[in-house]
N, C-alpha and C positions, 0 to 999 in steps of 0.2 A: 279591572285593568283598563278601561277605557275602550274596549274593541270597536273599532267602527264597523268591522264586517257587515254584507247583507245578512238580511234572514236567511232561514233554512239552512243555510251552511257549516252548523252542526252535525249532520247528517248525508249520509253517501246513500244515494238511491241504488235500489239493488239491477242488474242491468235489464235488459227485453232480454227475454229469450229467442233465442236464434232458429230461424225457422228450415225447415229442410225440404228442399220441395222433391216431386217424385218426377220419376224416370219420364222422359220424352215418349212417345205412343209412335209408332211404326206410322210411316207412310206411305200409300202404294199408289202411283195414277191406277187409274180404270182405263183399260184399252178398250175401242169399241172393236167388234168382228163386223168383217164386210162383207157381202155378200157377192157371189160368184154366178155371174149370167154365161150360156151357153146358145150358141144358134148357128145353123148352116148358112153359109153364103151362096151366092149364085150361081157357086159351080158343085156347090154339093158339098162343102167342106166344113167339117166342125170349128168351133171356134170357142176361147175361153175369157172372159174378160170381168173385171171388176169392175165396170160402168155398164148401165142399160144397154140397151139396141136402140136405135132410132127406128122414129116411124116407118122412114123409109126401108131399111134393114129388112123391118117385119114385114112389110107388102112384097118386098121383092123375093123372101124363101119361100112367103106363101102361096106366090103365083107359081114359083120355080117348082115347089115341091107338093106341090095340093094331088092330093088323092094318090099318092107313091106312098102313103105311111102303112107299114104292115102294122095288123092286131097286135096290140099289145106292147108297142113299140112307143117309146116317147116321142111328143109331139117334137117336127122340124123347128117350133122357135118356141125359146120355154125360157122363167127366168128362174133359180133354184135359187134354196136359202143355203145349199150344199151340194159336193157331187154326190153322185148315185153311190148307193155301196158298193158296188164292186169297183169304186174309185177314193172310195174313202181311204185314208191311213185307220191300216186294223192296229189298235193300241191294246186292244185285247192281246193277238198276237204276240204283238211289241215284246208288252210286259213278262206274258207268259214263256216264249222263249229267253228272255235275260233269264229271270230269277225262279225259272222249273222248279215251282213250290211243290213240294213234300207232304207238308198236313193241310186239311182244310182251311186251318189260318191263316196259312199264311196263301194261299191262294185269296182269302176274302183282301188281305191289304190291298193286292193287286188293282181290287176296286176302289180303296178309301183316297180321299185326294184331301190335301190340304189349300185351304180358300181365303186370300189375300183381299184385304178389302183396306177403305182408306184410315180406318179406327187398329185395326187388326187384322188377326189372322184366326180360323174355326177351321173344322173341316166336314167333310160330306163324303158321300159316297153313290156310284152307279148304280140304276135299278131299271137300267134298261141298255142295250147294245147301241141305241139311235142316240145316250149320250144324255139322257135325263137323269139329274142327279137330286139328292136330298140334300137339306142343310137345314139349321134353324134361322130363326128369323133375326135374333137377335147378332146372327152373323154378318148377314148383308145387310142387317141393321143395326150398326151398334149401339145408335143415337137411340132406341130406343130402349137398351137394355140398361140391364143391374148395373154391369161395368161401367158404362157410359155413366151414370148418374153415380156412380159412387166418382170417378175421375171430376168431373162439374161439382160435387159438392168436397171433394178435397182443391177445388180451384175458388170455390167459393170462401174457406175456410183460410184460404192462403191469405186470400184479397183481406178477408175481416183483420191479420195478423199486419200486415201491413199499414194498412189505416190504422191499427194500434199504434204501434212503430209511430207512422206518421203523425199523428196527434201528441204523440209524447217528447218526439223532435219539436215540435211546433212549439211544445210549452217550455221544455228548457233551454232549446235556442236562447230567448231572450231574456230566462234569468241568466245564464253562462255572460252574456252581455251586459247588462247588470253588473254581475259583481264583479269583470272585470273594469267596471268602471268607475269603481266604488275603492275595489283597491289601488286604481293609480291616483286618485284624489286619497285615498289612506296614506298612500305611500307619500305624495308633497306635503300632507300634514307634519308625518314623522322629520321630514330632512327640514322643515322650519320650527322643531321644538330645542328646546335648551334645556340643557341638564342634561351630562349624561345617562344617567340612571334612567331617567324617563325615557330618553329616546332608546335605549341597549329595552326596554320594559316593551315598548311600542313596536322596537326590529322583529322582536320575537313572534308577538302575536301576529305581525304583519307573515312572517314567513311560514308559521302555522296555518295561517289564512290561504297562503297563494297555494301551499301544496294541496292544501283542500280543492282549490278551486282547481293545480293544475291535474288533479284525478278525477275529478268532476268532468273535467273536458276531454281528457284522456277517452272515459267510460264513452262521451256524447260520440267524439270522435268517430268512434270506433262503432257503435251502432249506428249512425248517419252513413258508412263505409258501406256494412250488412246489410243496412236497406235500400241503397242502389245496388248494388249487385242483387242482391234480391226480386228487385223493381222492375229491375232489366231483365229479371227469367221469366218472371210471371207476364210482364208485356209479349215476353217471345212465345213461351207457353199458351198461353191463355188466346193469342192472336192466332196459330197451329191448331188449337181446339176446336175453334171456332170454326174455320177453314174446313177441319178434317169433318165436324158434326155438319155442317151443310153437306160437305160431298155427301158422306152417307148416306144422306134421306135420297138423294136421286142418282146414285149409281144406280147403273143397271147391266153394268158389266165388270165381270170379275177375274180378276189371275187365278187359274187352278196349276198346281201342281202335283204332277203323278209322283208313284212310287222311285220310279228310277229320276225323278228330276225333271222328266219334259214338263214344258210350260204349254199353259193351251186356256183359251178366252172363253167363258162361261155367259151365259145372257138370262139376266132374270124374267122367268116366266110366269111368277105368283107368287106373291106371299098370301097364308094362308089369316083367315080374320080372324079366325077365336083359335089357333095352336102357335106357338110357336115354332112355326115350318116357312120354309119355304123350299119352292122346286125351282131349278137351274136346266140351263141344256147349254150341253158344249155338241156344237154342230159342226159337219163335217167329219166326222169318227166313227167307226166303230170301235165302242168301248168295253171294256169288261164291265160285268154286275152282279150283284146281289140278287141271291130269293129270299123272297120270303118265308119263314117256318110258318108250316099251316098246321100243327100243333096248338095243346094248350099248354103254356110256361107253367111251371109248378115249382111254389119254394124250394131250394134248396138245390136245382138245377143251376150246374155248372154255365159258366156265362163269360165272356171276354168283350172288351169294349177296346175299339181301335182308333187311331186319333190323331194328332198334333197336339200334346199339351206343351204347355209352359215353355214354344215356338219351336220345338222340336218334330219332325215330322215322323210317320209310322212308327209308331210304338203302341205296343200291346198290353195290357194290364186285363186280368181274369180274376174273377169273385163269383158269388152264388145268390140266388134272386131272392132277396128276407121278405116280398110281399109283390102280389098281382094285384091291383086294384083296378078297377073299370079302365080309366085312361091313364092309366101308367104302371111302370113295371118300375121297381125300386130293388136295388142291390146293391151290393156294399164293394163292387168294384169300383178301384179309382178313377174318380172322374176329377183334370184339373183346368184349369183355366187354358182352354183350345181343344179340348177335346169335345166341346160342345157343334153336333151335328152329325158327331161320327155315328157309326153302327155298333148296337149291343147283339152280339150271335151267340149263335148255337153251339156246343164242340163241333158239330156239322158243318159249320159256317151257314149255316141260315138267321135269316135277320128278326130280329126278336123287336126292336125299335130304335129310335133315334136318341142318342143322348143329349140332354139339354139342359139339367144344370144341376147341381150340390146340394144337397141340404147338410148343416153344421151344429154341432151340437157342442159348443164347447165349456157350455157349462158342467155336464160331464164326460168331457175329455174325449170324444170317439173323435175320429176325422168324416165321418157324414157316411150318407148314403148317396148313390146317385141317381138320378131318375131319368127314366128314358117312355118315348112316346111311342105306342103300337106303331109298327107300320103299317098295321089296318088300316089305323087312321089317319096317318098320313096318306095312302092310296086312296082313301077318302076323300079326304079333303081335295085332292087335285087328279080326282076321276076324270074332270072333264079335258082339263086339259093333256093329262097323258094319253085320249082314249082318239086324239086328234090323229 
């Protein structure tokens, strides 16, 4: 019948598929904690301030006050990292007067806190009244965890969909160009033919043609639409990712919050080189804590693990230990995404180890085991600095 159509236009391409990107990641600043100087004045007066002493300051209580300090007695000019305890906020107290727990568990939450960082949120718990806490590493770091690199390779995965996208615009842009070009030189052909039978022959195929082309453009349209919207999350995304995996690598200070809500600033004291731990201290407090069980775990003993999962704070989930192995305790209590760092105990509520991550089996079908690290070896690992 004479078609002038372009090529290809036989044919309807099937569309891109449409991509779904995932959820935004929490963002926290990091506060830092300040520290609290104290020193008498020249008439003998205590003083409290969040800036040093001047030189001057310290010559003049020293002269004032030299050889008047009784045994045993803090020195006239000192600069602390906290007040003394019997000036501390007792959050032990705090906690234990609100929620006058009943069973050993729930006395252990009292100690569990939930730990806000720029990637997320893990939690830890007190293993000492001076405010030393546990957590894993992958907490205060999340740049360097599972999550972390599963989130960068679902960003990496977006970008590859997008350059698809983008190369496939590239290529039909300027056939869609093309052939409407082709059909308004089709279409001056038809209106300079005679006969009407020919031209009524030529309308037809001409409008068969353009509906082609106008679904053609339709489809373009409409994916060119998808992948700016698209273009513009992953710029926002991907730009937030970036941001948040720097902070992480150098925070060093973290939001903890207790069971009843209070909020209180954490400072990192170590990460550990070969476990995934790390130790914290929120200074200024007397806190509640954790013992240790100095027992040996044995299969099939009762076990609870306490937490933040899935950004929800204290909740208790309880299971039975299916294997001791040297450095680690494995049981088939739930463990989900944030309850990594929490404490695994005892019905006793003494601490069995630190939970820190999942194993999955889904090729048949279980929801996993969880596995948690001695606290031996974490008290190990950060002997020296707890023994400061």
């Amino acid at each position: 019948m004479g078609c002038l159509g372009p090529k290809g236009t036989q044919r309807m391409l099937s569309p891109v598929t449409r991509v779904v990107f995932f959820a935004s990641l929490l963002f926290v600043d990091a506060i830092a904690y300040g520290e609290i100087y104290k020193y008498k004045d020249e008439g003998g007066n205590w003083h409290f301030s969040d800036k040093p002493i001047t030189a001057e300051q310290k010559l003049n209580s020293q002269k004032k006050h030299q050889g008047t300090q009784e045994p045993g007695n803090l020195p006239a000019v000192e600069s602390e990292r906290a007040l003394s305890v019997t000036q501390q906020n007792n959050l032990a107290q705090q906690l234990e007067q609100k929620f006058n727990p009943n069973t050993p568990i729930e006395r252990v939450t009292l100690a569990v806190v939930s730990i806000e960082t720029p990637l997320g949120t893990g939690s830890g718990f007190f293993i000492s009244d001076s405010g030393y806490l546990l957590t894993n590493k992958h907490v205060v770091r999340p740049a360097k965890s599972s999550h972390w690199k599963k989130s960068q390779k679902q960003l990496e995965a977006f970008d590859a969909r997008l350059k698809k996208n983008q190369k496939w615009l590239d290529k039909e842009g300027p056939r869609l160009k093309k052939m409407a070009s082709e059909l308004k030189s089709y279409k001056q052909r038809i209106e300079q033919r005679s006969g009407s039978a020919l031209k009524a022959a030529a309308d037809s195929d001409y409008r068969v043609l353009l509906n082609r082309y106008e679904n053609w453009k339709d489809n373009y349209d409409k994916v060119l639409n998808e992948y700016k919207i698209a273009k513009q999350k992953y710029d926002r995304e991907s730009s937030k990712f970036r941001l948040r995996s720097s902070a992480s690598n150098i925070s060093r200070n973290f939001k903890v919050i207790l069971k009843d809500d209070t909020v209180v600033h954490a400072e990192l004291v170590s990460l550990s080189a070969d476990l995934d731990l790390a130790l914290l201290r929120v200074l200024g407090y007397k806190t509640p804590f954790l013992s240790e069980y100095r027992g040996r775990p044995s299969q099939g003993d009762t076990v609870y693990a306490i937490g933040s999962p899935l950004g929800r704070r204290d909740y208790v989930t309880s299971g039975i230990i299916t294997r001791v192995q040297r450095d680690a305790i494995i049981t088939d209590t739930q463990i989900l995404p944030g309850n990594s760092g929490g404490p695994l105990v005892t019905e006793k509520g003494e601490v069995l180890g630190i939970n820190t991550q999942k194993l999955s089996y889904r090729e048949v079908g279980t929801e996993g085991f969880g596995i948690s690290i001695p606290l031996a070896k974490a008290k190990k690992a950060f002997q020296s600095e707890l023994e400061r």
